[in-house]
VOGU-380613 format. One line per 2 residues: number of its first residue (from 1); for each residue x, y, z of C-alpha. Coordinates in steps of 0.5 Angstrom, whole numbers, plus 500, padded with zeros to 3 digits. Last residue first. Layout:
<pts>
NUM) X/Y/Z ~ ...
</pts>
This chain:
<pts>
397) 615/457/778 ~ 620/462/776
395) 620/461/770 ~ 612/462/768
393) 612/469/772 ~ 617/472/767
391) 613/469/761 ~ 607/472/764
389) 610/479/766 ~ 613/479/759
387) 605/476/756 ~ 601/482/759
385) 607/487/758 ~ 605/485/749
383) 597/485/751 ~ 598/493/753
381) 591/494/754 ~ 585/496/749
379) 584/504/749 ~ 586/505/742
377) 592/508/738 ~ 599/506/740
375) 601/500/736 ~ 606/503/732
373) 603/504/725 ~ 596/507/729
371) 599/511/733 ~ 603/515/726
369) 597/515/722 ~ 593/518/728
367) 599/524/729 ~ 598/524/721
365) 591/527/722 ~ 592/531/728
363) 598/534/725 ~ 606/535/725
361) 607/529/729 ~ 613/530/734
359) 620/525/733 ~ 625/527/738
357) 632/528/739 ~ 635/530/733
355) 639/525/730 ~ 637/526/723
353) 637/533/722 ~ 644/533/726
351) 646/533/733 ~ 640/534/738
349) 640/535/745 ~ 640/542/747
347) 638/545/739 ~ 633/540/739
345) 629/540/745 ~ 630/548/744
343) 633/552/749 ~ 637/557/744
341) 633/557/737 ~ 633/552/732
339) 637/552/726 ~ 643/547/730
337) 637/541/730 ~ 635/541/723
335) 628/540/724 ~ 626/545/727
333) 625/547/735 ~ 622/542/740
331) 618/547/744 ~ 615/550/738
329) 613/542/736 ~ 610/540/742
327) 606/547/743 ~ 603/547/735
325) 601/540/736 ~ 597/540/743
323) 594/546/741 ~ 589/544/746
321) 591/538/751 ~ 593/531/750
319) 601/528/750 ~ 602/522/748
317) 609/519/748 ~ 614/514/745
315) 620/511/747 ~ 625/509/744
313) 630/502/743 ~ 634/500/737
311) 635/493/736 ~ 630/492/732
309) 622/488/734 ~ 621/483/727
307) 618/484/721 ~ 625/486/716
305) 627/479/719 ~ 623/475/715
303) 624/478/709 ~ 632/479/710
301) 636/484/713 ~ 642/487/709
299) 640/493/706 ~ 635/494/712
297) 641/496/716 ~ 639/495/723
295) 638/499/728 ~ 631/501/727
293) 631/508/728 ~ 638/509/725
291) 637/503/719 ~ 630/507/718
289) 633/513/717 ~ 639/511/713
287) 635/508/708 ~ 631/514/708
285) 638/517/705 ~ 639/511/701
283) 633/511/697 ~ 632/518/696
281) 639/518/693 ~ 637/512/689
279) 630/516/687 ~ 634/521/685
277) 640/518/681 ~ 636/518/673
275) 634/525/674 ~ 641/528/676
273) 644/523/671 ~ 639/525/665
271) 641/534/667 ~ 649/532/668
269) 648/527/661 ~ 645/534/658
267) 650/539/660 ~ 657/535/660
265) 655/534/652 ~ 654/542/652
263) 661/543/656 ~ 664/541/650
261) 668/535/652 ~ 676/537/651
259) 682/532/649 ~ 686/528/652
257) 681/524/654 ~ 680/519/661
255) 683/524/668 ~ 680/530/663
253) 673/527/663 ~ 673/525/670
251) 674/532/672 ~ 668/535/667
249) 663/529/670 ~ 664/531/677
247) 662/538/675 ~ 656/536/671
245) 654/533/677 ~ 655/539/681
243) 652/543/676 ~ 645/539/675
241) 644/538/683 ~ 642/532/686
239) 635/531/688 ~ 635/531/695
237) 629/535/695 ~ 625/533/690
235) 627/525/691 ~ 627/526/698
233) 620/529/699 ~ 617/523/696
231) 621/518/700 ~ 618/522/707
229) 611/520/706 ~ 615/513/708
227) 617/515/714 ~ 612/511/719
225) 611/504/714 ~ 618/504/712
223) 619/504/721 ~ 615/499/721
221) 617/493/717 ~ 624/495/720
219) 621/494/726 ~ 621/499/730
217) 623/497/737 ~ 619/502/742
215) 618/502/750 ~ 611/506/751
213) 607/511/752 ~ 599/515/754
211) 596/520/757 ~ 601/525/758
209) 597/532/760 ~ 600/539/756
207) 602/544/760 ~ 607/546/756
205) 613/547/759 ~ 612/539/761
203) 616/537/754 ~ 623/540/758
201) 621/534/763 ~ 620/530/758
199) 626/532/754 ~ 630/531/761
197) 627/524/762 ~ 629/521/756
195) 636/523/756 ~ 637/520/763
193) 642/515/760 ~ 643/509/763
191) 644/505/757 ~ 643/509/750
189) 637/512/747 ~ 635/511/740
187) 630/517/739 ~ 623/520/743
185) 618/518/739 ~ 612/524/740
183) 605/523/738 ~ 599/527/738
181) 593/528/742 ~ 588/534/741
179) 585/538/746 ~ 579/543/743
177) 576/546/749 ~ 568/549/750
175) 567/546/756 ~ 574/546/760
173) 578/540/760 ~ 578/532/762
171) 583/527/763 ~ 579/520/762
169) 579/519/755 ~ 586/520/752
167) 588/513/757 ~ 591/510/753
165) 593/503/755 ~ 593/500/763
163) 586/499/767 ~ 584/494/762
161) 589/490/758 ~ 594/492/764
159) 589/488/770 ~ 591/481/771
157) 598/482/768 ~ 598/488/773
155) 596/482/779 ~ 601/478/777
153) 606/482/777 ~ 604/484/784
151) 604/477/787 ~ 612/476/784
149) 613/483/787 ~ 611/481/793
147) 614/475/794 ~ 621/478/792
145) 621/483/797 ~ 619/491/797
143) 616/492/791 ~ 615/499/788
141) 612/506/788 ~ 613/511/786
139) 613/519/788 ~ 612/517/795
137) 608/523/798 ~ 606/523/805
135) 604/528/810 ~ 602/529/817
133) 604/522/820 ~ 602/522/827
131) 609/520/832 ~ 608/524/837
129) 612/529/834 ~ 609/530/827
127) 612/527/822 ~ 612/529/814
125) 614/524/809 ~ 615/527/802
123) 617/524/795 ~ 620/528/789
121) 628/529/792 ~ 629/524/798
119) 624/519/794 ~ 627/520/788
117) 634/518/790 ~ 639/523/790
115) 637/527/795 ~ 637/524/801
113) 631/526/806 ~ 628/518/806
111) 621/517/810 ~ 619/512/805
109) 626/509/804 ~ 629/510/797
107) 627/510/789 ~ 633/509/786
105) 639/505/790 ~ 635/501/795
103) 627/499/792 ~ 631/500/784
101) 637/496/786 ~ 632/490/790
99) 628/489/785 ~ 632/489/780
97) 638/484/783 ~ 640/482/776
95) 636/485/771 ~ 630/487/768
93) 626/494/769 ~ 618/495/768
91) 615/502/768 ~ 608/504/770
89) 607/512/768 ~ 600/513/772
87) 592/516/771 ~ 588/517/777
85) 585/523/775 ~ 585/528/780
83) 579/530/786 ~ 585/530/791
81) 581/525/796 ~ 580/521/790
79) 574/517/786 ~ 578/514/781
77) 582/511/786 ~ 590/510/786
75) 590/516/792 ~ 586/515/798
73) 586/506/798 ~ 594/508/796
71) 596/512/801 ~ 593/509/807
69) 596/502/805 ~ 604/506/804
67) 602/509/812 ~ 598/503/814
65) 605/499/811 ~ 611/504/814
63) 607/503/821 ~ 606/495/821
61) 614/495/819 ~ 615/491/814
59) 614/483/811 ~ 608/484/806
57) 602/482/806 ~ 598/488/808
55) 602/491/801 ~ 598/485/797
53) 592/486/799 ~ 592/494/798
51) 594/491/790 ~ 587/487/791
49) 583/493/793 ~ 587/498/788
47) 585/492/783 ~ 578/492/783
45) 577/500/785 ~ 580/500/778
43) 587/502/776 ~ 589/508/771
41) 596/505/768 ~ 599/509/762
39) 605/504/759 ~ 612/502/759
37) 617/496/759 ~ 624/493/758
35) 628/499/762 ~ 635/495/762
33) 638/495/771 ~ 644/498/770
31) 643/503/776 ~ 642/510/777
29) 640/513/770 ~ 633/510/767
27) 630/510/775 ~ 634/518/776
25) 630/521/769 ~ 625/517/770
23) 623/522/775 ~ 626/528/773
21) 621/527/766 ~ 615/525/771
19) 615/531/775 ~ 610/535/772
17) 605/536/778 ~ 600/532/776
15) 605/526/774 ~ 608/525/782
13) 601/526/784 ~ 598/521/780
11) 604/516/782 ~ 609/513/778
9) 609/506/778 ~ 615/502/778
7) 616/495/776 ~ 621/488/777
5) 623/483/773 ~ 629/478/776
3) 634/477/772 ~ 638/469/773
1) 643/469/779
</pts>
């Protein structure tokens, strides 16, 4: 049985009221299904016309499709009966029985009450005894049959270079406000785990507005790119220490001579030795960096191979609001992760200074630097989902 590619879609209500981060948190988690995609998605009135098409062809009850069409025509507009943005979190999963895994073991049944999927813990389906639906809330949404889904593919292939992307420019605040926008990269997370969604759902303490993500492989090329600032400082911070050097050098010596160096000679080749193992010692610890972000040791990687997508997958998040970077980065803890304070990110979930949980930009000007290097800057679509969802569709014909 070959993989089949399937979406969810988070909804505008779902992401107004902070519930991204237990939502993905169940999707990554529920199943074996691989998460292969991510991206912001504010549709038009052109897709939301074509997507409520979709849903009037599918084979389902007549009164679950005007409930699901009904939702979508009042709430994925720009112009709203909420009167919010209609930003979204589209996420793509690969895998066998994707679709029907994540419709069934994930999400549930619209009117479903078990708690464990997302809708029986997120979504809301309120019916009054004649049968009127009062309220409905889906949290996500996604395919309901193979022929659906293909069509539905199709149609974000049509529209996900327009309507999807960063979307810092449609989410607005108070008149004399200053948002920022910075960058968090969450870090290598393994298979089935709900990490992701716990540290964004801890990040939504901060009120702050995600308007952009994507599924991240730095490259090696990329990865040199992003922490190489950090070569400078290891060489200065890193720098071995005189004495310890020295102290080694004294305990070769007596292995090698059976007389006494003067502690003199010790001293100088110590203070030489030091300056001369900086920059290798700063070399090597950026290199373990890279080889954890990336997943491949760039020792051993050729050229050719340094330019190419890792192995090790993150996902990196745009968060927007004022004081965005001093919100991020309390919320997050210092550096090294057992310093921080209890309740703290980095603290909870966090190892060592190294792996310790997630990346945040420590300014504006570095948060940009930073967007750019990983392709998360600009309003201009996602051109590498356009071409997963058209190489899907290409073999299934």
């Amino acid at each position: 049985m070959p993989d089949e590619l399937t979406y969810a879609l988070i909804t505008p209500y779902s992401l107004l009221k902070s519930r991204t981060g237990g939502i993905l948190g169940r999707l990554l988690s529920l199943t074996d299904l691989e998460i292969v995609g991510a991206t912001m998605f504010a549709p038009s009135d052109t897709f939301v016309d074509k997507y409520c098409a979709t849903l009037e062809e599918q084979d389902t009850k007549p009164a679950w499709k005007k409930v699901m069409v009904n939702y979508v025509n009042s709430n994925f507009r720009k112009e709203n009966k909420f009167r919010i943005t209609n930003r979204m979190l589209l996420l793509f999963f690969r895998g066998k029985r994707a679709i029907e895994k994540l419709k069934d073991e994930v999400i549930g049944p619209i009117t479903s009450f078990q708690g464990h999927t997302i809708r029986g813990s997120f979504g809301d389906y309120v019916e009054s005894s004649d049968g009127t639906v009062e309220y409905f809330e889906p949290a996500v949404l996604s395919s309901a049959d193979p022929v659906t889904n293909n069509k539905q593919l199709a149609l974000f292939a049509e529209h996900i270079t327009q309507d999807g992307g960063v979307i810092e420019n449609i989410v607005k605040f108070p008149e004399g406000s200053k948002p920022e926008t910075t960058l968090v990269i969450l870090k290598p997370f393994e298979d089935r785990s709900p990490l992701p969604g716990n540290i964004i759902d801890m990040f939504s303490r901060t009120g702050l507005y995600i308007v952009g993500m994507k599924l991240l492989r730095l490259s090696i090329d990329q990865a040199n790119e992003f922490y190489g600032p950090l070569v400078d400082i290891f060489r200065e911070k890193l720098k071995p220490k005189p004495e310890k050097i020295a102290e080694k050098l004294r305990e070769g010596f007596k292995t090698t001579f059976s007389f006494e160096v003067p502690a003199s000679v010790v001293s100088i080749h110590a203070e030489q030795l030091s300056e001369q193992l900086k920059d290798m010692n700063a070399r090597h610890e950026f290199n373990k960096i890279v080889q954890y972000m990336t997943g491949v040791d760039p020792d051993k990687a050729t050229q050719a191979d340094k330019a190419k997508p890792g192995t090790a997958r993150c996902l990196a998040i745009l968060y927007r609001g004022p004081d965005a970077i001093l919100k991020i980065r309390n919320i997050l803890g210092p550096t090294n992760s057992k310093q921080g304070e209890p309740g703290k990110i980095r603290r909870i979930y966090g190892e060592d200074i190294m792996k310790n949980a997630a990346h945040a930009s420590d300014a504006v000007e570095n948060a940009e630097r930073e967007r750019k290097i990983i392709g998360l800057y600009d309003n201009k679509g996602r051109c590498d989902l356009k071409e997963l969802i058209e190489n899907y569709l290409h073999k299934c014909k």
